[in-house]
Every structure is written in structure tokens, then in C-alpha cells.
Biotite code that builds the C-alpha atoms (Angstrom):
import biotite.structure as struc

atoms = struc.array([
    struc.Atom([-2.210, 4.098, 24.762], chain_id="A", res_id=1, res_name="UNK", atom_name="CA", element="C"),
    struc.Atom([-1.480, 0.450, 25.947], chain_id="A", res_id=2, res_name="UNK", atom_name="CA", element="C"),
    struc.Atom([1.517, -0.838, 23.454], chain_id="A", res_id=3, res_name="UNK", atom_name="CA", element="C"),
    struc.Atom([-0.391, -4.253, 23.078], chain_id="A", res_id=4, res_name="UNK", atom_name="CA", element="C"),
    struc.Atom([-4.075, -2.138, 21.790], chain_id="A", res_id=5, res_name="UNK", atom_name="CA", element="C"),
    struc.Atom([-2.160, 0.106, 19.560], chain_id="A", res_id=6, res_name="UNK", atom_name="CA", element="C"),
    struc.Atom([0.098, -2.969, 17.892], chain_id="A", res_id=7, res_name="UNK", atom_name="CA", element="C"),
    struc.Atom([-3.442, -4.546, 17.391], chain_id="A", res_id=8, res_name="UNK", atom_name="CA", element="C"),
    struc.Atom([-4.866, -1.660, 16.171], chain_id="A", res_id=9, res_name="UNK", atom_name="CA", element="C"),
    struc.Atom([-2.233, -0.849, 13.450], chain_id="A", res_id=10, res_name="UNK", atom_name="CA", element="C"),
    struc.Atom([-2.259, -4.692, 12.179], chain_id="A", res_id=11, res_name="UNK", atom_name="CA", element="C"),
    struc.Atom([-6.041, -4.519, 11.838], chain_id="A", res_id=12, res_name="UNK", atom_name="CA", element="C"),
    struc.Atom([-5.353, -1.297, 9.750], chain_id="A", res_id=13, res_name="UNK", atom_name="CA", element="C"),
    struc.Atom([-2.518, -3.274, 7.133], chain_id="A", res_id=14, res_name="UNK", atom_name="CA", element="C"),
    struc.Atom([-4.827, -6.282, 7.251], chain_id="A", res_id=15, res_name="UNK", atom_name="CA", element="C"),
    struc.Atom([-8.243, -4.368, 5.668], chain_id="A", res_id=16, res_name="UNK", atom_name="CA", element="C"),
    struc.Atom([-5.806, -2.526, 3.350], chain_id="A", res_id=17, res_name="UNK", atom_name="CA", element="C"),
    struc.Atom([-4.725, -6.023, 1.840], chain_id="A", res_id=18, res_name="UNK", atom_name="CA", element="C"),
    struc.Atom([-7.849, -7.356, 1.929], chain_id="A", res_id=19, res_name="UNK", atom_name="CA", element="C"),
    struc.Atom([-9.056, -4.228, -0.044], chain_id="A", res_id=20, res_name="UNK", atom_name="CA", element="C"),
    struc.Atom([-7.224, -4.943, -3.020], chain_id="A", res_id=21, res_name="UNK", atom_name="CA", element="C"),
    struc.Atom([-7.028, -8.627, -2.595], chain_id="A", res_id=22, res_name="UNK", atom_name="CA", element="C"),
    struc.Atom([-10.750, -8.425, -2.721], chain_id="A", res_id=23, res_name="UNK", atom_name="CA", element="C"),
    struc.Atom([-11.041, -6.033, -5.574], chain_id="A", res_id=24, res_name="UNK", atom_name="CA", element="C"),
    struc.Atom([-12.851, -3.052, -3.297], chain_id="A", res_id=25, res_name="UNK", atom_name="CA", element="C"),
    struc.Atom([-10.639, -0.105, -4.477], chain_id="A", res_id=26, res_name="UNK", atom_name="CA", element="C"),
    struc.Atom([-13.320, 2.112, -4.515], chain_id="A", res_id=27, res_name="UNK", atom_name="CA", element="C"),
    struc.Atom([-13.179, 1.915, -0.519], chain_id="A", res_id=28, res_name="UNK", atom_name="CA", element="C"),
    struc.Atom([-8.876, 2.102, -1.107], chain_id="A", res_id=29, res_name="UNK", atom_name="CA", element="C"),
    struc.Atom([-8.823, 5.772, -0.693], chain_id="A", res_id=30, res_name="UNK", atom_name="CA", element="C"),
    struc.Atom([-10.516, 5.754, 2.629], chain_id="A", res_id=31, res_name="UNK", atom_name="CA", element="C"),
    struc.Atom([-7.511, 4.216, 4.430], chain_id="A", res_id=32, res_name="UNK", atom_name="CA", element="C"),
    struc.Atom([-5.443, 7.726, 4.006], chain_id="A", res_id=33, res_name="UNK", atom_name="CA", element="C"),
    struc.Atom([-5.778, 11.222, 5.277], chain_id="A", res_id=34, res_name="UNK", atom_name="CA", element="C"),
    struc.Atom([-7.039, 13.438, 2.931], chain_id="A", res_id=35, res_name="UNK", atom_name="CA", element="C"),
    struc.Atom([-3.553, 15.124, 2.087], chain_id="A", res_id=36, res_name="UNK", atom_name="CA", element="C"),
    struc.Atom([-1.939, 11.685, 1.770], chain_id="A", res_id=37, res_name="UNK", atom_name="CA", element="C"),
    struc.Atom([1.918, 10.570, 0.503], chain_id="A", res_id=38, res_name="UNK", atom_name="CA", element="C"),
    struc.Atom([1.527, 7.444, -1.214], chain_id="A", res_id=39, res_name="UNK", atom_name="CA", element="C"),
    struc.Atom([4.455, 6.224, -3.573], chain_id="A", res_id=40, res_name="UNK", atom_name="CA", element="C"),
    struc.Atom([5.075, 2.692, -4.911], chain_id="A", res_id=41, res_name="UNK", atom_name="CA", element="C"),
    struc.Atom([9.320, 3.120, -5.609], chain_id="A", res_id=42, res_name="UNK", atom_name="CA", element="C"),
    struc.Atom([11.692, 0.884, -6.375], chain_id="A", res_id=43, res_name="UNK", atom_name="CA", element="C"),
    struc.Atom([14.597, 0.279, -3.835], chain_id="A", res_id=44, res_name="UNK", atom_name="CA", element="C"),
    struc.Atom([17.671, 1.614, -5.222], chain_id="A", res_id=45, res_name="UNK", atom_name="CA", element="C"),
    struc.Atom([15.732, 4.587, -5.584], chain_id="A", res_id=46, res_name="UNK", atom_name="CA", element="C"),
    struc.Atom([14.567, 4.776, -2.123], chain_id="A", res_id=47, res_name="UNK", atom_name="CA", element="C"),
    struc.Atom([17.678, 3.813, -0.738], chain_id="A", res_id=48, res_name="UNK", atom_name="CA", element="C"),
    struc.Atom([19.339, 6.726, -2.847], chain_id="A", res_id=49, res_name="UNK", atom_name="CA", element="C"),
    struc.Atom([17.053, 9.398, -1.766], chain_id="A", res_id=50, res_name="UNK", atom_name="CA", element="C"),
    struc.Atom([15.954, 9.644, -5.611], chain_id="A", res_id=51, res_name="UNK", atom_name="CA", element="C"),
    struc.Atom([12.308, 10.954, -5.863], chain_id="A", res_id=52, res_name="UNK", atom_name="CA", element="C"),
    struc.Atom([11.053, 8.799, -9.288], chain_id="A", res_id=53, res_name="UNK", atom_name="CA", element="C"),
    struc.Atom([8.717, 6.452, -8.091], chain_id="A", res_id=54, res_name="UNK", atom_name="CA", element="C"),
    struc.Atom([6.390, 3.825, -10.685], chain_id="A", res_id=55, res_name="UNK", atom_name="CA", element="C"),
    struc.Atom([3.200, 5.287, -8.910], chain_id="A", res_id=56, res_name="UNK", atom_name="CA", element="C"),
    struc.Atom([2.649, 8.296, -6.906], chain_id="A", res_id=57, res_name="UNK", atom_name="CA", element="C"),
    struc.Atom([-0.313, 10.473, -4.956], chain_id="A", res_id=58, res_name="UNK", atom_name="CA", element="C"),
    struc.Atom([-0.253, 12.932, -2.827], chain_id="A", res_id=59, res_name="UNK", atom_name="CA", element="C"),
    struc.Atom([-3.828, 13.148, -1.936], chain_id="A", res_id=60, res_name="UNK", atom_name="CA", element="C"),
    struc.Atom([-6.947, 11.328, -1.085], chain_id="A", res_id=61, res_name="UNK", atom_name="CA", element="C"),
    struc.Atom([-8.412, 12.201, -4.514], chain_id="A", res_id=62, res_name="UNK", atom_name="CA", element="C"),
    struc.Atom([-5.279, 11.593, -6.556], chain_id="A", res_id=63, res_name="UNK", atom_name="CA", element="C"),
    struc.Atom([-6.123, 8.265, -4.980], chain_id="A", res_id=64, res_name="UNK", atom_name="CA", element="C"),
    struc.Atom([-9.671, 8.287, -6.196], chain_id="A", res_id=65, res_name="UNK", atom_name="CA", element="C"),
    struc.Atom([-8.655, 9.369, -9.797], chain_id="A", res_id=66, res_name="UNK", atom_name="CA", element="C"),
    struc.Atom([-6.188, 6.534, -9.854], chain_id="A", res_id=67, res_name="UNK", atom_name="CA", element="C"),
    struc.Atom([-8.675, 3.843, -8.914], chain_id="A", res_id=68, res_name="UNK", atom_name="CA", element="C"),
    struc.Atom([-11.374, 5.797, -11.749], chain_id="A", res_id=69, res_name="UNK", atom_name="CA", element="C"),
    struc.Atom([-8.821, 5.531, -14.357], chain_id="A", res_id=70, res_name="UNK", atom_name="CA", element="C"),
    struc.Atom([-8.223, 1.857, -13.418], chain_id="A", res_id=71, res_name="UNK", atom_name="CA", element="C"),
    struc.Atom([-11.870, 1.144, -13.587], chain_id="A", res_id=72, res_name="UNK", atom_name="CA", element="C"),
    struc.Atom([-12.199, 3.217, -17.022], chain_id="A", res_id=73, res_name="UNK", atom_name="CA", element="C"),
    struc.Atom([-9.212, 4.255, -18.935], chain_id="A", res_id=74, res_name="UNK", atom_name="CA", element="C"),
    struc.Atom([-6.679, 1.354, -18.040], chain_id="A", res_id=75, res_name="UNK", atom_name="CA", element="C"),
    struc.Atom([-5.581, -1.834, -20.417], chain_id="A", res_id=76, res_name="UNK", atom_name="CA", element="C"),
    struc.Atom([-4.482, -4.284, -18.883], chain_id="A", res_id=77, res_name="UNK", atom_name="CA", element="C"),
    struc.Atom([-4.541, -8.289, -18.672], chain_id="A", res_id=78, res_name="UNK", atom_name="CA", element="C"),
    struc.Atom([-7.516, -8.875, -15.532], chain_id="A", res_id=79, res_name="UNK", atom_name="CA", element="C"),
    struc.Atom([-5.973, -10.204, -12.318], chain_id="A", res_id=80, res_name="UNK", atom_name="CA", element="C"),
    struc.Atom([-6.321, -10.888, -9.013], chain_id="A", res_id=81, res_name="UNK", atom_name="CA", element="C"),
    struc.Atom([-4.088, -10.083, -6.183], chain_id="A", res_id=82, res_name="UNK", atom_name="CA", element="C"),
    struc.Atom([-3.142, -12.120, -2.924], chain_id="A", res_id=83, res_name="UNK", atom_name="CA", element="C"),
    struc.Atom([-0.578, -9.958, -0.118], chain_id="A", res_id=84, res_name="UNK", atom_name="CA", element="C"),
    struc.Atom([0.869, -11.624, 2.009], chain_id="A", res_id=85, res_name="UNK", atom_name="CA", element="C"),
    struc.Atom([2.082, -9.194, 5.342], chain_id="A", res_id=86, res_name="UNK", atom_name="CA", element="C"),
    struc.Atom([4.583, -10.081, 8.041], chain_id="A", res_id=87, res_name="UNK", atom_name="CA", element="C"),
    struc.Atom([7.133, -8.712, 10.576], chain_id="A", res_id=88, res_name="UNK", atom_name="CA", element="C"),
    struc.Atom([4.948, -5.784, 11.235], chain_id="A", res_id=89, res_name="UNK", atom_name="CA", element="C"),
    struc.Atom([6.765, -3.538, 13.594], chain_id="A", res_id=90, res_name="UNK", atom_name="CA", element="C"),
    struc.Atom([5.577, -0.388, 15.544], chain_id="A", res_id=91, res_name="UNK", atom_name="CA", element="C"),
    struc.Atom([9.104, 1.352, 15.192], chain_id="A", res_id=92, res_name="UNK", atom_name="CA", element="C"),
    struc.Atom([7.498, 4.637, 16.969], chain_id="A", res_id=93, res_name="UNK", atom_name="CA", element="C"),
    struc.Atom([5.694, 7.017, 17.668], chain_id="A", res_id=94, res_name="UNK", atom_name="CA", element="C"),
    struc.Atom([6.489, 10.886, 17.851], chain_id="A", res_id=95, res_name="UNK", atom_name="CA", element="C"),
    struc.Atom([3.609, 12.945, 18.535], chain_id="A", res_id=96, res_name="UNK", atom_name="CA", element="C"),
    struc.Atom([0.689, 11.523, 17.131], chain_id="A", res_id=97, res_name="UNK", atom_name="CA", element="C"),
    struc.Atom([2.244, 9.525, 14.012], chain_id="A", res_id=98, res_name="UNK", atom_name="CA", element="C"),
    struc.Atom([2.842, 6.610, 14.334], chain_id="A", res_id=99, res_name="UNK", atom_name="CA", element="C"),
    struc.Atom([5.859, 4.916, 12.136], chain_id="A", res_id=100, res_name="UNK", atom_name="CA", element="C"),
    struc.Atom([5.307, 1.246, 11.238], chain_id="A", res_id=101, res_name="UNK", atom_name="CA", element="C"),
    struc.Atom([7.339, -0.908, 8.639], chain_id="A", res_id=102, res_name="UNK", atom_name="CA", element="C"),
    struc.Atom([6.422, -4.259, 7.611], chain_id="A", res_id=103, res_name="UNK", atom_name="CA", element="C"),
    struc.Atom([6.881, -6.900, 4.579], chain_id="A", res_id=104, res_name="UNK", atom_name="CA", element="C"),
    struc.Atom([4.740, -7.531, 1.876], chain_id="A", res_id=105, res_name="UNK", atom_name="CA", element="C"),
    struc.Atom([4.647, -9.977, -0.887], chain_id="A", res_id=106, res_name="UNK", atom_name="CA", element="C"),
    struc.Atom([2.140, -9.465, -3.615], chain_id="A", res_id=107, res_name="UNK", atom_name="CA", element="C"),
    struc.Atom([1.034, -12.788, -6.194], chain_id="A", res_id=108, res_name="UNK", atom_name="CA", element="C"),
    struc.Atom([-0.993, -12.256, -8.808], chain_id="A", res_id=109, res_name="UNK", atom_name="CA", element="C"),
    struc.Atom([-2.868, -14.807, -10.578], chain_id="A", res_id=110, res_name="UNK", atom_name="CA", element="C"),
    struc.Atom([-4.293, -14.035, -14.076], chain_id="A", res_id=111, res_name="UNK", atom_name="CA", element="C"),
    struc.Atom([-7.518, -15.108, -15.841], chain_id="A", res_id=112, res_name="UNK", atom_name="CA", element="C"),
    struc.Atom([-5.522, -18.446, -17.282], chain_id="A", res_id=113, res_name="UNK", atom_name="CA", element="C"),
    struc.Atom([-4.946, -19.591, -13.477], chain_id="A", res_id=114, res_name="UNK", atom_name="CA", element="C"),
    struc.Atom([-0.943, -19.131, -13.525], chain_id="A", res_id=115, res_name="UNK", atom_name="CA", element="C"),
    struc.Atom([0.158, -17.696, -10.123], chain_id="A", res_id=116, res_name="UNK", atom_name="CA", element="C"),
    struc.Atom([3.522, -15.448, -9.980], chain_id="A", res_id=117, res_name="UNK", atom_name="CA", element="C"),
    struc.Atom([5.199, -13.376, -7.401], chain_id="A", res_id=118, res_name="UNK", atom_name="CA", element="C"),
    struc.Atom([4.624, -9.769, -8.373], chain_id="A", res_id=119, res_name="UNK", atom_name="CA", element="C"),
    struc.Atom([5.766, -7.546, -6.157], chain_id="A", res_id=120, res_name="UNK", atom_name="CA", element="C"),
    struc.Atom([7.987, -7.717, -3.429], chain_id="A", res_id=121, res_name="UNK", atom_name="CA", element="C"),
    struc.Atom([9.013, -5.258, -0.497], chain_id="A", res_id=122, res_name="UNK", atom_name="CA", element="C"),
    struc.Atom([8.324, -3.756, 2.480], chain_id="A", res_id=123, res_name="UNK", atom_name="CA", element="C"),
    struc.Atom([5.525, -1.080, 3.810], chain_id="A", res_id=124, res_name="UNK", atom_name="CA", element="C"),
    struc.Atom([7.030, 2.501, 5.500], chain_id="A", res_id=125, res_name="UNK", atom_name="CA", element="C"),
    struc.Atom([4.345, 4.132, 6.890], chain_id="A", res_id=126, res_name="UNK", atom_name="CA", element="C"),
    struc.Atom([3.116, 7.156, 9.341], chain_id="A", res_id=127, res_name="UNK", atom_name="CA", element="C"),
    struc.Atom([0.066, 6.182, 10.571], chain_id="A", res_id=128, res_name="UNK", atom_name="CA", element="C"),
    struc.Atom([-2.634, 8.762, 12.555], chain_id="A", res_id=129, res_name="UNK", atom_name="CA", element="C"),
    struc.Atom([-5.580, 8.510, 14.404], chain_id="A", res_id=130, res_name="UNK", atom_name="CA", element="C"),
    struc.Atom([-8.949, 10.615, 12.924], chain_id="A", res_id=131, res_name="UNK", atom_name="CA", element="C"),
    struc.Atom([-11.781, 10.670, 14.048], chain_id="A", res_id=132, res_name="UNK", atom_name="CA", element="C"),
    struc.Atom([-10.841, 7.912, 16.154], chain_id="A", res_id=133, res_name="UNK", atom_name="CA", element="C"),
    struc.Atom([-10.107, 5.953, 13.295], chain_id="A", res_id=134, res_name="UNK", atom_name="CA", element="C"),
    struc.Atom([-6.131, 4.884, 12.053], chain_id="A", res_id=135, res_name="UNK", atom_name="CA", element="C"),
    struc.Atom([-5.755, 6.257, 8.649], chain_id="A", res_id=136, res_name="UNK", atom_name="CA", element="C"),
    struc.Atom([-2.202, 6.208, 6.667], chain_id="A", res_id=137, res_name="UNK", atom_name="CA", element="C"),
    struc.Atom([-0.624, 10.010, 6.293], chain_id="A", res_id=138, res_name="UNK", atom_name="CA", element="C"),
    struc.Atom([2.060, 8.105, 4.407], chain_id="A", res_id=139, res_name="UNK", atom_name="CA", element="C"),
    struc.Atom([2.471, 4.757, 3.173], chain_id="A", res_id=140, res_name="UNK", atom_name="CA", element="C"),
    struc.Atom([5.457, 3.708, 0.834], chain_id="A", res_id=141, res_name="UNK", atom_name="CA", element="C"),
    struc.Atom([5.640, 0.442, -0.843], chain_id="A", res_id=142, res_name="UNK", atom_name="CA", element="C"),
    struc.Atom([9.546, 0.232, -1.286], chain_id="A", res_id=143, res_name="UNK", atom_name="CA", element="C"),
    struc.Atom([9.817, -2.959, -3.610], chain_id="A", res_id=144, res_name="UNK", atom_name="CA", element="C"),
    struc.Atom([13.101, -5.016, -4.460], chain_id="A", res_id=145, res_name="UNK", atom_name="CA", element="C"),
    struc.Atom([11.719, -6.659, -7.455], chain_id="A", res_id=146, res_name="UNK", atom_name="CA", element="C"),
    struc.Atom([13.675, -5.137, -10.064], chain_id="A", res_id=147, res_name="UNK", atom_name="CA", element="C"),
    struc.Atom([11.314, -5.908, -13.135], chain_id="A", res_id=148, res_name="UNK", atom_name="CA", element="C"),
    struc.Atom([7.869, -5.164, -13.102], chain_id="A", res_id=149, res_name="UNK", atom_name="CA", element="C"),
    struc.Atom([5.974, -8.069, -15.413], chain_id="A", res_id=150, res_name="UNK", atom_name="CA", element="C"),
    struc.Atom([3.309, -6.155, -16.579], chain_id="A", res_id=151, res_name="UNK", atom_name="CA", element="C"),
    struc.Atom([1.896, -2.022, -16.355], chain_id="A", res_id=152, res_name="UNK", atom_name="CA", element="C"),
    struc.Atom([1.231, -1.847, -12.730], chain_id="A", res_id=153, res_name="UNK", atom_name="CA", element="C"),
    struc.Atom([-1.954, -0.488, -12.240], chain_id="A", res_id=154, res_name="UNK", atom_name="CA", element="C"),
    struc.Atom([-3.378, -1.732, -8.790], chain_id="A", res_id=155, res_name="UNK", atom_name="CA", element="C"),
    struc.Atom([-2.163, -0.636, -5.821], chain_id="A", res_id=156, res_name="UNK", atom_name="CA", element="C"),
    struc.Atom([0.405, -2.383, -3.609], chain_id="A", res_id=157, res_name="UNK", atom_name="CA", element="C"),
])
């Protein structure tokens, strides 16, 4: 595959999974992963130490879906709304048919009141596949350095 159609094609993929959340559509969250899925928001030290603990973790499509019904349902929490902001976005490789792509995020989040604050900050490692002719994540890790988390985290990053 042309280098320049694949680069698009991966940035198209980040881009709708911001917009996603930004726009409060996490019902439709889930459908940006393979079915068996590795998705782990983890802090840095831990990633960079190899440690497995991570603040939010699934390992499937409907571990996904359970986490966005127990958001919807279960959760208590202060409403909010989320703005990411994505750059650097690098195709690092590809071996076989996964693709590896890292990238920076930065997550504000604005509550009811109107207050802005950085949330999150960190960067994206993912594996990204084609199915059904469609890019899908087979892994996506949200490795943040913020080092305290304001508030429960309960949307994704």
C-alpha cells in the first residue's frame, strides 16, 4: 500500500476515535477495536517498567461495551466534556499486517461550571489492522505522564 494512503488512512482512524469521545458517542467507541482487543490506559513509570497495573483495562470488544454501560448507568461522577488534542502521529511500521503507530495526545476537560483543565497527558501505542477493509485498533495504549489523576477516570482516553 502507497505510504502516503496508509499515513492518511491511520490519521483518519485517531481522528474519529477523538472525535468519539470528544463528542460524547461512546456507544460507537467499541467499534474502533477488533473484537479480542488490548486496551489499557497506564501510567508511565509503569509502562516504562514493564509493570502490568494499569488505571483502566479491556481486553475485548465487549469489556469495552460493559465499560461504556457502566459509565452510562452505574458511574458517579462530576459531568464533563472532553477536547483531545493529537499530534506527531507516526507510522513507526508495519510487520505483517499490523501496523504500529505512536502519537501524542492531550486530553482537557471542561466541567458543567465552564473551568477548563488539562487532564490527561501522553502518548497513543498502537497496532492497528485492516478488517473488513476497515482500520480497527488490535491494541491501543494510552501511556500518560500526568502523575495525578483529578478526578475517577471514567471516559476513555
Amino acid at each position: 500500500m502507497d505510504k502516503q494512503q496508509l499515513r492518511y488512512e491511520v490519521e483518519e482512524l485517531i481522528h474519529a476515535y477523538v472525535q468519539c469521545i470528544d463528542d460524547d458517542d461512546l456507544e460507537q467507541w467499541p467499534e474502533f477495536f477488533t473484537e479480542k482487543c488490548d486496551y489499557k490506559v497506564i501510567p508511565r513509570e509503569n509502562a516504562d517498567q514493564n509493570l502490568p497495573v494499569a488505571v483502566m483495562f479491556c481486553d475485548s470488544k465487549g469489556m469495552l461495551r460493559d465499560r461504556i454501560v457502566a459509565l452510562r448507568n452505574a458511574n458517579i461522577y462530576a459531568a464533563h466534556f472532553y477536547r483531545h488534542l493529537v499530534s506527531n502521529i507516526r507510522v513507526l511500521g508495519e510487520q505483517g499486517s499490523v501496523i504500529t503507530v505512536q502519537s501524542n495526545y492531550l486530553v482537557l476537560q471542561t466541567l458543567l461550571d465552564g473551568e477548563t483543565k488539562v487532564y490527561n497527558a501522553g502518548k497513543y501505542v498502537d497496532e492497528i489492522v485492516r478488517e473488513d477493509g476497515e482500520l480497527k485498533f488490535k491494541k491501543k495504549h494510552c501511556i500518560f505522564d500526568t502523575y495525578r489523576i483529578q478526578t475517577l477516570m471514567v471516559t476513555p482516553i
